[in-house]
C-alpha beads as a LAMMPS data file, in Angstrom:
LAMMPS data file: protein, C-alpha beads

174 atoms
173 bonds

1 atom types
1 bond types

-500.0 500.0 xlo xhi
-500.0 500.0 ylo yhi
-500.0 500.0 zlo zhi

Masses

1 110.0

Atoms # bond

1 1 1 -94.641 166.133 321.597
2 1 1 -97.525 165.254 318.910
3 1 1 -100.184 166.950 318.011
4 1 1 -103.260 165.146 316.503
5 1 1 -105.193 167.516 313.857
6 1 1 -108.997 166.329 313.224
7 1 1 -109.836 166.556 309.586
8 1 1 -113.821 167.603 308.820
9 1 1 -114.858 165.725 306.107
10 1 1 -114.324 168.048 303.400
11 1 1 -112.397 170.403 304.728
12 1 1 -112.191 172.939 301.828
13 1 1 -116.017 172.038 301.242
14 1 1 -117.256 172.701 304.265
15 1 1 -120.896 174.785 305.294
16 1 1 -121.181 176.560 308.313
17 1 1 -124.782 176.353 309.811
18 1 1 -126.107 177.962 313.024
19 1 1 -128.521 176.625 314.760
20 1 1 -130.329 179.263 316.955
21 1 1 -133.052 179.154 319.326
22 1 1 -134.086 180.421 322.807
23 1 1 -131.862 179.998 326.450
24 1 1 -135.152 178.057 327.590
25 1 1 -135.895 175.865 325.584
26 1 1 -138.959 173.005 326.073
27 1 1 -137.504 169.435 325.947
28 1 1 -139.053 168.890 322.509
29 1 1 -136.664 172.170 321.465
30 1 1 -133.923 170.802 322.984
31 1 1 -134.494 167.148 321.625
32 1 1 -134.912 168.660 318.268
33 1 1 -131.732 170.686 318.895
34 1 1 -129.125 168.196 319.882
35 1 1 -131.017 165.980 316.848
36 1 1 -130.201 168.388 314.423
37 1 1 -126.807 169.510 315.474
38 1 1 -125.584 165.832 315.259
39 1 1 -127.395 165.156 311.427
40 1 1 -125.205 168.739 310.398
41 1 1 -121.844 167.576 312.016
42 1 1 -122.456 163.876 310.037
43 1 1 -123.405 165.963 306.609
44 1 1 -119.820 167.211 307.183
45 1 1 -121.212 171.349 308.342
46 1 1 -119.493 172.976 311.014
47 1 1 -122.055 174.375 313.222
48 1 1 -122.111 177.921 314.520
49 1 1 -124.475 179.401 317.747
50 1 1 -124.632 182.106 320.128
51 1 1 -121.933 179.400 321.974
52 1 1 -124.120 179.108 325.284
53 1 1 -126.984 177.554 327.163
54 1 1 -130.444 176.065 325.792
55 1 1 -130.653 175.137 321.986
56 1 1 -127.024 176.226 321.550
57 1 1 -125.724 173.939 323.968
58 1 1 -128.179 171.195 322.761
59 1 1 -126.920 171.612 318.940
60 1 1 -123.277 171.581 319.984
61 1 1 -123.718 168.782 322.329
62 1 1 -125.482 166.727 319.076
63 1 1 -122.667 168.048 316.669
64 1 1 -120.111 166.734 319.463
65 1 1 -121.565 163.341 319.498
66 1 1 -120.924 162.979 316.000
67 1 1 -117.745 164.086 316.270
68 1 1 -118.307 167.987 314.681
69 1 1 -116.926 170.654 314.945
70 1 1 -118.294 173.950 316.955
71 1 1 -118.052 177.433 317.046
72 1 1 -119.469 179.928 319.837
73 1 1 -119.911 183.578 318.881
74 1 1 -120.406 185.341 323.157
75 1 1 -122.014 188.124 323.568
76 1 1 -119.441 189.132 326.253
77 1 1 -115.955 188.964 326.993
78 1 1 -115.414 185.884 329.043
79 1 1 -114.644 182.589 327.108
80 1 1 -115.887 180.612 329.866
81 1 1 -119.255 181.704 329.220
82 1 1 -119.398 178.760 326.423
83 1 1 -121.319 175.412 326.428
84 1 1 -118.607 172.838 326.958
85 1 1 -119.503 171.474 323.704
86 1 1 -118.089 174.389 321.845
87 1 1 -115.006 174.552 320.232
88 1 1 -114.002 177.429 319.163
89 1 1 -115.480 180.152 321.473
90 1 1 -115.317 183.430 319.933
91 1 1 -115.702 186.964 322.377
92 1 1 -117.283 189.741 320.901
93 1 1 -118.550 191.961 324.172
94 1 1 -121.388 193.491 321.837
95 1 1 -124.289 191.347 323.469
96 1 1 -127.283 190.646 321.420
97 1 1 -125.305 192.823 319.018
98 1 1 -123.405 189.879 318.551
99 1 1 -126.516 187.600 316.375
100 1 1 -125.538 189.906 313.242
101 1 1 -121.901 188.283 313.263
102 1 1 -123.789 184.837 314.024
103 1 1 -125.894 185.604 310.272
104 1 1 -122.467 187.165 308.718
105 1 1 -120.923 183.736 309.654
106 1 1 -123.591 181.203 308.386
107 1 1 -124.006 179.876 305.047
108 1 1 -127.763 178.834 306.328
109 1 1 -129.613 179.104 309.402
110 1 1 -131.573 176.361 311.532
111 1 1 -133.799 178.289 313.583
112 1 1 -135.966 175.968 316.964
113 1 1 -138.222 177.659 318.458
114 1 1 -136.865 180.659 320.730
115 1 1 -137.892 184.164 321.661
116 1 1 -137.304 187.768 320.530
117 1 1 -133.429 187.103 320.316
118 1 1 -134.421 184.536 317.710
119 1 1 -136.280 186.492 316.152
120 1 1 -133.597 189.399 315.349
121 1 1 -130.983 186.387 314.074
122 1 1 -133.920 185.276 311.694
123 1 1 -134.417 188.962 310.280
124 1 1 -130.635 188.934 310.368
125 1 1 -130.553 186.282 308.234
126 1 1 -133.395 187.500 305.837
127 1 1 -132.045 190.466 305.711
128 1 1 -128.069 189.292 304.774
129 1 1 -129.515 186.820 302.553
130 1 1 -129.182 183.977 304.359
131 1 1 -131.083 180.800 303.992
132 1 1 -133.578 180.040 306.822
133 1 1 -135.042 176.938 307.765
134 1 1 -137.530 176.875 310.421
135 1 1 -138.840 174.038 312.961
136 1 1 -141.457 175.095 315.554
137 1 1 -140.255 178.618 315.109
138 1 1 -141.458 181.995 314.269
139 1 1 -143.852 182.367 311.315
140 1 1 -143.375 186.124 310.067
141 1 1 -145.469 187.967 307.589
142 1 1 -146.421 191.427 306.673
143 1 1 -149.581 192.208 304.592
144 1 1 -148.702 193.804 301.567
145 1 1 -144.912 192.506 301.432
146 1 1 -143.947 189.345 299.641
147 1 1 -144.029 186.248 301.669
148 1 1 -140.810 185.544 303.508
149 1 1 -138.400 182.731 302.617
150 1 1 -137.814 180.657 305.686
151 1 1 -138.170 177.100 304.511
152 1 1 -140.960 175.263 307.718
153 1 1 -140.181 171.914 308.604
154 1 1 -141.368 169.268 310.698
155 1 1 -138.490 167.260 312.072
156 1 1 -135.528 167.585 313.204
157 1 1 -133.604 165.502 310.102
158 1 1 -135.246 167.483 307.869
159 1 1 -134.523 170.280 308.900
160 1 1 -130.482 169.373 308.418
161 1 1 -131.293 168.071 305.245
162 1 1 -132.945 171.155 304.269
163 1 1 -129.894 173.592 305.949
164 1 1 -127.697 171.157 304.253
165 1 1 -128.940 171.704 300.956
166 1 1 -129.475 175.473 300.985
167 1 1 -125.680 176.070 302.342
168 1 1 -123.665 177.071 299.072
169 1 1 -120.694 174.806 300.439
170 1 1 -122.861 171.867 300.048
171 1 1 -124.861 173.242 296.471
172 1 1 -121.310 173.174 295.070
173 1 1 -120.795 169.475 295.771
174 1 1 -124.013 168.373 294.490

Bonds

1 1 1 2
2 1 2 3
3 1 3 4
4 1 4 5
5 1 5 6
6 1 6 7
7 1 7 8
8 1 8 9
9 1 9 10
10 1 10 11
11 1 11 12
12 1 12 13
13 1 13 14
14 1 14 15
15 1 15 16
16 1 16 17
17 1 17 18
18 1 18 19
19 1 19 20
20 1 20 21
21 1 21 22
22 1 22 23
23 1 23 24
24 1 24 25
25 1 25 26
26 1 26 27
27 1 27 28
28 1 28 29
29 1 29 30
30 1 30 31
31 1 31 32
32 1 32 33
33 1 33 34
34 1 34 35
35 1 35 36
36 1 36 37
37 1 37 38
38 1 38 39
39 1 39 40
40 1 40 41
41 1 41 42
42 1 42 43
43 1 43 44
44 1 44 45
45 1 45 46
46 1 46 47
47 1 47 48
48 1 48 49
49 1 49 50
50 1 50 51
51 1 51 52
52 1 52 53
53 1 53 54
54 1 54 55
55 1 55 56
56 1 56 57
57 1 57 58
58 1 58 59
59 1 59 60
60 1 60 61
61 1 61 62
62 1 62 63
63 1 63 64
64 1 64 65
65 1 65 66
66 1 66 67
67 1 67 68
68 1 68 69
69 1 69 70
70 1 70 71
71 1 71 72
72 1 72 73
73 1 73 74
74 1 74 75
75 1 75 76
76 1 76 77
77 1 77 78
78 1 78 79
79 1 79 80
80 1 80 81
81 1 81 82
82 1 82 83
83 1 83 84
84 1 84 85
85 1 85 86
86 1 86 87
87 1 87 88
88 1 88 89
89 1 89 90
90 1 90 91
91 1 91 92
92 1 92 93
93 1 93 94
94 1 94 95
95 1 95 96
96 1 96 97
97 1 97 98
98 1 98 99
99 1 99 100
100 1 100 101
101 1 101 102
102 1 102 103
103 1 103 104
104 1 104 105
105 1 105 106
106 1 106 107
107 1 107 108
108 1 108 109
109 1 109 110
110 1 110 111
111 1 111 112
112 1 112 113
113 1 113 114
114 1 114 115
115 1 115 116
116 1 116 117
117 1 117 118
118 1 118 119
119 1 119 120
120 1 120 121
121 1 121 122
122 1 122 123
123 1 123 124
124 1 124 125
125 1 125 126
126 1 126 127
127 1 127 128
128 1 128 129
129 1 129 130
130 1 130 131
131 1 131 132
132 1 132 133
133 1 133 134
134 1 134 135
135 1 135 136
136 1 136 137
137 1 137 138
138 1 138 139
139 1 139 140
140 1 140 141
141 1 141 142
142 1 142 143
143 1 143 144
144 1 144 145
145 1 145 146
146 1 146 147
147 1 147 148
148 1 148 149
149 1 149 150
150 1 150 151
151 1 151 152
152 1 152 153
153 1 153 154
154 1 154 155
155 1 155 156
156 1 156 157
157 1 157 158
158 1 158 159
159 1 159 160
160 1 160 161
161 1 161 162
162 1 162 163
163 1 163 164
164 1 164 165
165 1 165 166
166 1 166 167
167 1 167 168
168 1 168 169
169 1 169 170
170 1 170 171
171 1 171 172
172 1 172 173
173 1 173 174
């Protein structure tokens, strides 16, 4: 029996990067999505997401194509819940609970446009310290507060390029 192992192109080097966004996404979102996932899986990033429909399946399916690798975290208990793009599905059972691990997980954080759910991994991320880049997402202030550090974008390889850069993985290469 043989048993072929796919190296990543760094493989101690390596940035994880989700890419999060809503279940529903327009086709522009998904476009931008599946465009994205594939430019972080060719800059060598393994890509993390909530592991199931909409811009998560649209990212994995462009990290796929470029021969990435994937990781699902599910908000329930049932592995078969995953896109078929991902990978490595992970079962948590916590639900939305489950977008903290998502943050905990990423190195940066590519963030197409979405709803409240994207909203609570973005002030995940903030909060934890993780970079953000946005594209057609959420714009958050708060009068009185300092101005908050997602990084807006207007396409979808720039938005890798930025994720790329911000990922310590990849600021350690450089």
């Amino acid at each position: 029996m043989y048993v072929m192992v796919r190296r990543l192109k760094s493989p101690d080097a390596n940035s994880i990067v989700a890419v999060i966004g809503g279940s529903a996404p327009t086709e522009e979102e998904a476009a931008a999505a599946e465009a994205v996932g594939r430019a972080l899986a060719e800059g060598g990033a393994v890509l993390v997401c909530g592991g199931r429909g909409g811009v998560m399946e649209a990212a994995c399916r462009g990290a796929k194509s470029a021969g990435g690798l994937t990781i699902g975290i599910l908000p329930g208990t049932n592995r078969g819940e995953a896109n078929p793009y991902v990978d490595i599905p992970i079962v948590t059972g916590l639900g939305e609970a489950r977008n903290a691990i998502i943050m905990r997980t990423a190195q940066a954080v590519v963030a197409i446009g979405g709803s409240y759910g994207t909203l609570s991994e973005i002030a995940f991320a903030l909060l934890f310290g993780v970079p953000v880049v946005g594209l057609g997402t959420w714009e958050v202030r708060r009068e009185g507060h300092p101005d908050v550090p997602v990084v807006y974008v207007a396409t979808p390889e720039e938005a890798a390029e930025r994720a790329l850069s911000l990922a310590p993985a990849h600021r350690r290469r450089s």
